[in-house]
C-alpha positions in Angstrom: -17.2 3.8 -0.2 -14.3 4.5 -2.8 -12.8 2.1 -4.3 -9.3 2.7 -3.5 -7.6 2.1 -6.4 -3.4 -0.3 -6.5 -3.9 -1.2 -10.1 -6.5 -2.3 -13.0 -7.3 -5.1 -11.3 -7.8 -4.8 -7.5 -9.3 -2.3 -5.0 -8.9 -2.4 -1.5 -12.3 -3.2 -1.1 -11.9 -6.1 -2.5 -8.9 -7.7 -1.1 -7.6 -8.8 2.1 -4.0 -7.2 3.2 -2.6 -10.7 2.8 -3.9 -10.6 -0.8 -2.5 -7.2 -1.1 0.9 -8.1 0.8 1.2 -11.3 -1.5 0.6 -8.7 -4.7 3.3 -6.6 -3.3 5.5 -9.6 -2.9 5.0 -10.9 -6.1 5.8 -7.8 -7.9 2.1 -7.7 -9.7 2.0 -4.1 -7.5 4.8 -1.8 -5.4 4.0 -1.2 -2.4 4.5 3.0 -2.8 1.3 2.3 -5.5 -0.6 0.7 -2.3 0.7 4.2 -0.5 -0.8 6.3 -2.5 -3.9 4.6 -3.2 -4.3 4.4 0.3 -3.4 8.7 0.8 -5.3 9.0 -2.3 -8.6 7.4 -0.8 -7.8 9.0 2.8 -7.8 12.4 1.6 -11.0 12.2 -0.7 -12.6 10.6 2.2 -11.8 12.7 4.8 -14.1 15.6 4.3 -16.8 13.2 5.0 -15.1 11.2 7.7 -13.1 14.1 9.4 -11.3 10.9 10.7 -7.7 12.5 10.0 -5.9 15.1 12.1 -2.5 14.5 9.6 -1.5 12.2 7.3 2.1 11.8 6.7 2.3 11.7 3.2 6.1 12.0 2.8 6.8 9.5 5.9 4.4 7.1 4.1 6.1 7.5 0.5 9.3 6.4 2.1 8.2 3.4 4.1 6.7 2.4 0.8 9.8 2.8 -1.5 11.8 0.9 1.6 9.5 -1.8 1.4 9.9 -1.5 -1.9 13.6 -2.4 -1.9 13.2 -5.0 0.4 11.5 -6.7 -2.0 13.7 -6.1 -4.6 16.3 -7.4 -2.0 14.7 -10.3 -1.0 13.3 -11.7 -4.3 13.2 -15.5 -4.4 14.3 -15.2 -0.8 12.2 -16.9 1.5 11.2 -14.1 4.7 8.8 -11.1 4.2 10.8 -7.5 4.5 10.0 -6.3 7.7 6.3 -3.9 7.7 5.0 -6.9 5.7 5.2 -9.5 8.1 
């Protein structure tokens, strides 16, 4: 399986979406790097997999970079932006 890559220090193989959402919330990642990872790994994999009719790569960047924002918005605030809930 790839190792779909967020940053030097964690693959989605090896975390949990809570460890990945908490990341994200922290600010140690964004979550448009978590997007593309994800796209990234999607289309290598889907060759193989055939699992994917479309992927919505422009749709995806932008819930990413709103999510982003929310963050930004919410920092030291105490509720998770919404699509991280």
């Amino acid at each position: 399986m790839v190792g779909w890559r967020i940053d030097s220090q964690m693959t989605y193989t090896e975390k949990s979406i809570e460890q990945i959402r908490g990341s994200i919330s922290r600010g140690d990642t964004s979550a448009r790097a978590v997007v593309e990872s994800a796209i990234y790994a999607a289309e290598a994999m889907n060759p193989t997999l055939n699992a994917f009719l479309e992927i919505d790569r422009p749709g995806a960047l932008k819930r990413g970079a709103e999510i982003d924002e929310q963050v930004r918005t919410n920092a030291g605030g105490m509720s998770a932006p919404a699509g991280m809930a």
